[in-house]
N, C-alpha and C positions, 0 to 999 in steps of 0.2 A: 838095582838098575831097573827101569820101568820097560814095559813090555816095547815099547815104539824105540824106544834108544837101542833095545837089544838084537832087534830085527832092522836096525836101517841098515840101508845098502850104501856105505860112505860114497861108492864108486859113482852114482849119481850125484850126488852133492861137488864133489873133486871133478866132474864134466863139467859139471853147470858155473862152477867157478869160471876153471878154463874159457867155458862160450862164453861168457861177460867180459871175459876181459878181448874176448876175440869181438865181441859185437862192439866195445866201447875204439879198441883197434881198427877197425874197421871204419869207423864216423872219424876220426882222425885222419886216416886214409883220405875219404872222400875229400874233405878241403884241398888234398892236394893232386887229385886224376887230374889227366890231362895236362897237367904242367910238370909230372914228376914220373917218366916209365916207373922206377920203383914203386913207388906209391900207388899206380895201376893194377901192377902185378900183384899187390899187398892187397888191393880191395878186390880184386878178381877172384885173388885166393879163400881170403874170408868171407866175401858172399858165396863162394861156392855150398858153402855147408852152415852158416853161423843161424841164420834164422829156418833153415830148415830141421836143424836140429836141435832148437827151441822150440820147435812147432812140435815134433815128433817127442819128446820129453812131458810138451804139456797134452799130449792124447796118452802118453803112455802112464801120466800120471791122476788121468782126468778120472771122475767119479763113473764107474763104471755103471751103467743105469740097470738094471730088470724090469719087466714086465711091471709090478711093481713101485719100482721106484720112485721117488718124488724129487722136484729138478733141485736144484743148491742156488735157489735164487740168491741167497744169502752173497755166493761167490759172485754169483753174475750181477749184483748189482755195486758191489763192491771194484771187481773191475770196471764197468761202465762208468762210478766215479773218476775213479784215478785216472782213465780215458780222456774227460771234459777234462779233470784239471791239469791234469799235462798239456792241454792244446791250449787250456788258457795261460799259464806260465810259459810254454815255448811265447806265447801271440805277444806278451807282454817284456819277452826278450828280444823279439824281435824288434820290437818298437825301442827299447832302448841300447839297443845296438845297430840304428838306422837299415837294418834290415829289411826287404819286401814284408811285412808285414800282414800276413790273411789268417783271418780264422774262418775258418770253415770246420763246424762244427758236426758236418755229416759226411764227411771224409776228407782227401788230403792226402798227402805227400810225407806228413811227418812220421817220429818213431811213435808217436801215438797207437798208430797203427795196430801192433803187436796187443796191444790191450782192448782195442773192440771188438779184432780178428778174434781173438779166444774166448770173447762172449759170445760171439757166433757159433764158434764151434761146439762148446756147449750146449747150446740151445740145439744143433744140430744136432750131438750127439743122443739127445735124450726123446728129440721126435720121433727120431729113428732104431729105436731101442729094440722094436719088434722088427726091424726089417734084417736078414741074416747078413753075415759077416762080409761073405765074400759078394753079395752085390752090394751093398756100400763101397766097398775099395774098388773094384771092381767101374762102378758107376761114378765115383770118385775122378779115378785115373782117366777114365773117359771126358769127362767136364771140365779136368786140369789142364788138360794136353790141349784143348779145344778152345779152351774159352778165350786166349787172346786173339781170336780172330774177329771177334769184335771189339773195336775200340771202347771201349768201356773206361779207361784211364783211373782216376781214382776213385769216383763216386762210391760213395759208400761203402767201399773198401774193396769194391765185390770181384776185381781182378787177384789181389790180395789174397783171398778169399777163396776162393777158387783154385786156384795156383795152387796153394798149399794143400788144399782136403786131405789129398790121397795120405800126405804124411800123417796128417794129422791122424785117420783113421788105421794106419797103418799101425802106429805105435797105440791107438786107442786100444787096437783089438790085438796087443802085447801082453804078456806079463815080465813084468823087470825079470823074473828067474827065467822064465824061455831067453828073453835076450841075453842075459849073460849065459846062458847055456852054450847061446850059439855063435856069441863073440868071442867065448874063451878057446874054443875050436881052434888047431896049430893052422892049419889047412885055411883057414877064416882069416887070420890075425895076422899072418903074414903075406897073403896074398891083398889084403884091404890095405894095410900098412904098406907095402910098396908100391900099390898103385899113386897113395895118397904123396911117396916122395917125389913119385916121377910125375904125376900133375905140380905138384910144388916147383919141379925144376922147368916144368913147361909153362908156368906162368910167369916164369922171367925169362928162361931161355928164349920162348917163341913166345913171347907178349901177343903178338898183331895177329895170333892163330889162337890165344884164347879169352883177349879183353873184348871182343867182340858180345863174347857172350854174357858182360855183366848185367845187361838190363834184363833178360832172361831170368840170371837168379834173384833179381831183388821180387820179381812178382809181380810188380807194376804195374808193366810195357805191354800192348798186344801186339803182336806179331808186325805189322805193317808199322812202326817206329823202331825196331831191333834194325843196327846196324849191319842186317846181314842178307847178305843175296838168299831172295826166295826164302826167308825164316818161314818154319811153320812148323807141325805138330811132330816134325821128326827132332827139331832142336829143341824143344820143352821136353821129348821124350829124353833127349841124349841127359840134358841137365837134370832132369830126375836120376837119373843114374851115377852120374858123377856126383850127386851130392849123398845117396845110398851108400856109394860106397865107400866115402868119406866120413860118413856118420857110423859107418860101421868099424871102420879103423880107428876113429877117436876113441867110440868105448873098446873097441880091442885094447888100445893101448893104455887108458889108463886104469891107475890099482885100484884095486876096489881096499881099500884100509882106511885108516883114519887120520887124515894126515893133520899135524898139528896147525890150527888158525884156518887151514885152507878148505878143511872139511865142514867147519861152521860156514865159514866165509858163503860158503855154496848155498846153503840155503838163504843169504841175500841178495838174491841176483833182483828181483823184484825192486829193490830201493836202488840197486845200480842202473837199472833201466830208466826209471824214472827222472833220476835227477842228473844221472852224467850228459845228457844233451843239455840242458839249461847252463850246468858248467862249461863248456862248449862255448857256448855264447859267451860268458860270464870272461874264459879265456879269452878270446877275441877279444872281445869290449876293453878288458884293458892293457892290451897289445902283448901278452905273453908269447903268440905266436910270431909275431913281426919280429921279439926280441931275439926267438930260437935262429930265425931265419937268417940273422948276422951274425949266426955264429960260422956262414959258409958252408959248402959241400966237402964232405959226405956230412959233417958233424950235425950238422941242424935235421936231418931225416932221422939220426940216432937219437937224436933229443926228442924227435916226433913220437916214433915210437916208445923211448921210454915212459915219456910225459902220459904217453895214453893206458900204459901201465900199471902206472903211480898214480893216476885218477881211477880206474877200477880197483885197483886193492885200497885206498882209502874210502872207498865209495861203500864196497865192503861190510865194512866195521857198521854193528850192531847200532849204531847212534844215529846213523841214516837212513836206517830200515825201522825203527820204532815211530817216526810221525806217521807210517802207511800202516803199521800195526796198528798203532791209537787209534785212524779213521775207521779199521774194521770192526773195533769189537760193538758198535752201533751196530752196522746189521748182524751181527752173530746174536743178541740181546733179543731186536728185532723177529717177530711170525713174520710167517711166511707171507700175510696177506699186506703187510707194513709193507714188506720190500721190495714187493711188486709194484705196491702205490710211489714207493720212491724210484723204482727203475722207470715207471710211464711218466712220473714227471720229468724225470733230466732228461728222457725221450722228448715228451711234448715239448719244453723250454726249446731243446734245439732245435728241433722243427719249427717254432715259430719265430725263431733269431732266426734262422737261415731263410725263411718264405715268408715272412711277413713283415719283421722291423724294418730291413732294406727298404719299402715300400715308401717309409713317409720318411 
């Protein structure tokens, strides 16, 4: 058995399963807010934690820099691909499923998102390598809580962005064994785990006292678009919290072992991100959806949610995730000085499709 097989922590891979099939649940969801309370309470519930604790997973697994160190353009320019071609595949699903149709190649609205955010954070994380621990988080939390008060909206991610730091550096300046040290904790693990049932029951019990706060968790919204009296850095504090401690009750609860197919499974959430919103569209376009919907109430919501299940676990399987392995192993091959010449050009290209083609 090889030294990396023998030291994984399964209990990470068995999370990261779970959040994909929670983040693919979730995009399901949204097709139907606002025309379905259930399906409110379902996306209230999953953005409370689904991409915060993606964010927090990829700082707690990100390359820890030293003085030292030299950056992993190799990564970051590898996510910056899969970035442009995910918006150019959404842009091209769009158009063939008569959808508003925009590419906007320097931000956006889409799940793109999640893959330029995390070249940022990188690049952050390695500027800031000599700066100490606790003013980063510290300076972090300050700038996250704050910054929706400028309409900012999508540009460049940087609400997004923003929004997320603290976690991100949160879990950067983790180690996996401190955290399960201090999630396996009795005192921990049942006080997180209860919280997380009785927010669950309060997102369908009392919907209209916490769907309010779903543009909050996507990261988005600045404060003056939140449908909520007087939003401001007290409800970004509150939602930092509830989603804390929601992320701390998932790894409470689950095992850290090897569970058969579900353990692999986890380390392809990357290929599930990518392509379950394209199938999305793909469902749409040839009326899969419309067809569940005549199956009537309750049964067509039960078929929602299964459907969005059975697209993350076949999404899955290794035959999904090897077309984003082939595109890697170019810049793994690739120096250092290659990769950067290829990361300033899909940079350049896009700046000049977004400021300059429109013109003529």
């Amino acid at each position: 058995m090889s030294k990396n097989v023998a030291h994984r922590i399964y209990k990470f891979d068995n999370i990261k399963f779970l959040a994909i099939l929670l983040v693919v649940l979730g995009h399901f969801a949204d097709g139907y807010t606002n025309s379905s309370n259930m399906f409110d309470s379902w996306f209230v519930f999953v953005y409370s934690f689904h991409a915060p604790l993606f964010i927090f997973l990829c700082g707690l697994f990100s390359d820890k820099y030293q003085k030292s160190s030299q950056f992993n353009i190799k990564k970051f320019t590898y996510y910056l691909t899969l970035g442009f071609l995910l918006k150019i595949l959404l842009y091209l699903c769009q158009i063939m499923t008569n959808t508003n149709a925009e590419l906007n190649l320097l931000g956006g609205a889409g799940v793109e998102w999640f893959l330029f955010v995390t070249c940022m954070y990188m690049l952050t994380a390695f500027l800031l390598k000599r700066v100490k621990p606790a003013i980063v988080i510290v300076t972090s939390i300050v700038l996250g809580a704050t910054f929706g008060v400028v309409p900012i909206s999508d540009e460049f991610y940087l609400q997004r962005y923003f929004v997320f730091l603290p976690i991100f550096f949160i879990g950067y300046y983790l180690t996996p064994q401190k955290l399960m040290n201090f999630t396996s904790r009795t005192n921990v693990k049942l006080t997180s785990i209860a919280f997380m049932i009785v927010y669950f029951i309060l997102c369908f019990r009392q919907r209209e006292l916490i769907y309010p706060l779903r543009m909050l968790f996507t990261g988005r919204n600045p404060f003056a678009s939140i449908p909520i009296h007087n939003c401001f850095i007290h409800h970004r504090l509150l939602c930092y919290g509830i989603s804390a401690i929601l992320i701390i009750a998932v790894i409470s609860c689950i095992p850290n072992i090897k569970i058969p197919l579900i353990s692999r499974m986890g380390a392809n959430t990357l290929g599930v991100y990518f392509w379950h919103y394209p199938c999305i569209y793909l469902l749409r376009y040839f009326g899969f959806f419309l067809l569940i919907e005549q199956t009537g109430d309750p049964l067509w919501k039960l078929l929602v949610l299964t459907s969005a299940l059975v697209l993350g676990f076949i999404l899955s399987f290794d035959i999904f995730s090897y077309p984003l392995r082939l595109l890697y192993k170019p810049y793994q091959k690739m120096n250092f000085t290659a990769n950067i010449i290829v990361a300033l050009i899909l940079l350049a290209a896009a700046v000049t499709f977004e400021y300059f083609i429109p013109i003529f």
